[in-house]
C-alpha positions in Angstrom: -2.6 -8.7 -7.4 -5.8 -10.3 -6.9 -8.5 -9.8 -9.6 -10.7 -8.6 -7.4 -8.8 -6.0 -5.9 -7.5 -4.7 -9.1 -10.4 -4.3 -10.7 -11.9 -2.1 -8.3 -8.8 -0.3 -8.1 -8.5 0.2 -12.0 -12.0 1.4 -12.1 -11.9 3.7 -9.6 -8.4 5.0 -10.8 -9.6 5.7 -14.5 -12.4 7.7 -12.7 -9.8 9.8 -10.9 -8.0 10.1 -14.1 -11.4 11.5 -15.8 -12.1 13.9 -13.3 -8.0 15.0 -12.5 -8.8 13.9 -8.6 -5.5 11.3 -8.3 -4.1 12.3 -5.6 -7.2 13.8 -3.8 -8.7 9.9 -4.0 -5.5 8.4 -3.0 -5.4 10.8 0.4 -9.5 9.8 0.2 -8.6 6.2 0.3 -6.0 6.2 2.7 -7.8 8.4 5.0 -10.8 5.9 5.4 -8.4 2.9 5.3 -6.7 4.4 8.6 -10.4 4.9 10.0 -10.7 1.0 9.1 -7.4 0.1 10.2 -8.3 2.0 13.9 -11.9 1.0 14.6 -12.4 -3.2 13.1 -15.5 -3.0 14.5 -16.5 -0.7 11.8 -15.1 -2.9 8.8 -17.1 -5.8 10.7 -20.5 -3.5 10.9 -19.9 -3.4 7.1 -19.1 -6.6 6.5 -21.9 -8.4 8.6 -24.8 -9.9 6.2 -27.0 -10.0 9.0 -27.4 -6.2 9.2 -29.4 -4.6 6.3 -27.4 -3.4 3.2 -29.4 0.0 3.8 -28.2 0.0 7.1 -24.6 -0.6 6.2 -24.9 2.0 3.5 -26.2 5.0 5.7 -23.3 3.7 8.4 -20.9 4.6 5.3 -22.9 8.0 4.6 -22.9 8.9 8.0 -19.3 8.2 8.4 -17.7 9.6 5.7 -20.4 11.5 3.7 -18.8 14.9 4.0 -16.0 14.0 4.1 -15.4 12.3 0.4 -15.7 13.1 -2.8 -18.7 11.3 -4.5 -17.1 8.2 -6.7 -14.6 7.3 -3.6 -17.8 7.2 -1.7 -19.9 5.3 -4.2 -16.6 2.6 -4.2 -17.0 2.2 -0.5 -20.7 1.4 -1.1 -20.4 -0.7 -3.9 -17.4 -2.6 -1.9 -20.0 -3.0 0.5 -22.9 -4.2 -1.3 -20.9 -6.5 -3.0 -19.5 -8.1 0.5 -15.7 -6.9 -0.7 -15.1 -4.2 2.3 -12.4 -6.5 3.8 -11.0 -6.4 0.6 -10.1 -2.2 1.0 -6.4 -2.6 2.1 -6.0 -4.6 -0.8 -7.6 -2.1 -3.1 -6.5 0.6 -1.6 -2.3 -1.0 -2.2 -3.5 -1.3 -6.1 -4.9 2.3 -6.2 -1.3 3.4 -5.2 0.3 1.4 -7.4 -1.6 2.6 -10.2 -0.7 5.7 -9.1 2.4 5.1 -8.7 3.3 3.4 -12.3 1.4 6.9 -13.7 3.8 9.7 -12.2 6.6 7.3 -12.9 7.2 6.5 -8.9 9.0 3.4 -7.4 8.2 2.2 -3.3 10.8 1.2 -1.7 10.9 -1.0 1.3 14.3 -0.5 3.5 14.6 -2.7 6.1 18.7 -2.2 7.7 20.2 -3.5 11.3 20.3 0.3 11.8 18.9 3.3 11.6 20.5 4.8 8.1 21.9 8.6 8.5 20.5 11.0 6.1 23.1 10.7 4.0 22.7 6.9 3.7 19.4 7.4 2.8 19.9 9.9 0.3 22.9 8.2 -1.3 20.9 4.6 -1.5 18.0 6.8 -3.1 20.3 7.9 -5.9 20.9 4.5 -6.7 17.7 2.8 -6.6 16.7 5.8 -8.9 19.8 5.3 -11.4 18.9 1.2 -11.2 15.2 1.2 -11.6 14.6 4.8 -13.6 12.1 5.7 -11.7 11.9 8.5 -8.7 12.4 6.3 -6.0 10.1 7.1 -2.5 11.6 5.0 0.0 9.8 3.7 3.2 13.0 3.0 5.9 12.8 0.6 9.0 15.2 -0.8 11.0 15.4 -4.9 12.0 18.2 -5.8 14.1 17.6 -9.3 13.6 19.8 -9.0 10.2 23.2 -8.2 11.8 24.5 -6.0 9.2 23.6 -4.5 6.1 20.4 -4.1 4.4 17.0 -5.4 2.3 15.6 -3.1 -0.3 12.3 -4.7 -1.9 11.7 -2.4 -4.9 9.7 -3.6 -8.0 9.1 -6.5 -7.1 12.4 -7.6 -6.4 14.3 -8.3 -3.3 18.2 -7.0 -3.0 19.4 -8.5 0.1 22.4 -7.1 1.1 22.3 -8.2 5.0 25.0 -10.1 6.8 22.6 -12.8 7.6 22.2 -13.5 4.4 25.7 -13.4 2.9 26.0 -15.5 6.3 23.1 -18.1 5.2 25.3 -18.4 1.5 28.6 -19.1 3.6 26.8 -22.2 5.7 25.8 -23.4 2.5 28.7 -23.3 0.7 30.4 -24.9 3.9 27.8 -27.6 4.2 28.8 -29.0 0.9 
């Protein structure tokens, strides 16, 4: 985490935990960081020092001033004033995370050489919830660059159960 980032984060979380509004400025946050993500002319609008703050700030007003509620809007300014927009990906990660840790939640990443059925999924779900005791939300994708098997980055750890890897250990072992 960089400081940065989480600080804005935190402070904007603890005002979502004042007000009860969590999840409404998580689905806030992600909203305007898919606008961003869409349109990086916008995030460079913001970011440019050589167009007035008071222009930038009515750009964010006239953008999402209806659409947000008041402190997630006031975190986009102050992002802005303080030349940190670029930084929003980054904040908005830490905001989930924070979230996250609060109703007790695990992300996990999935990455397999093929698509998992449903019951894969749901059985590999049980067990990242038994291991890490934590509901377990689990974000799947498919590489077929690992031959076999799977990656699961959960916690910050990496269990990586692919053939290329078990593969990698063998021509190491071999190479001795």
């Amino acid at each position: 985490m960089n400081n940065m980032t989480g600080e804005y984060a935190e402070a904007l979380f603890a005002l979502a935990c004042e007000n009860n509004s969590l999840k409404e400025y998580s689905s806030s946050l992600n909203t305007v960081l898919g606008f961003m993500e869409e349109s990086p002319q916008y995030v460079e609008l913001l970011a440019s020092p050589s167009i007035p703050i008071d222009e930038r700030l009515e750009a964010i007003d006239a953008a999402f001033g209806d659409l947000l509620p008041e402190h997630v809007l006031s975190f986009l300014k102050i992002l802005c004033e303080r030349q940190k927009i670029r930084g929003l990906r980054d904040c908005v990660r830490e905001y989930d995370a924070l979230l996250d840790a609060c109703r007790n939640v695990s992300a996990a990443n999935v990455i397999s050489a093929l698509e998992l059925t449903q019951q894969q999924k749901d059985e590999l779900k049980s067990k990242l919830e038994k291991m890490s005791g934590k509901d377990v939300v689990m974000n799947c994708s498919v590489d077929k660059s690992l031959i076999g098997g799977i990656v699961v980055e959960i916690d910050g750890r990496v269990i990586d159960g692919s053939l290329r890897h078990s593969l990698s250990e063998v021509k190491d072992v071999m190479g001795k």
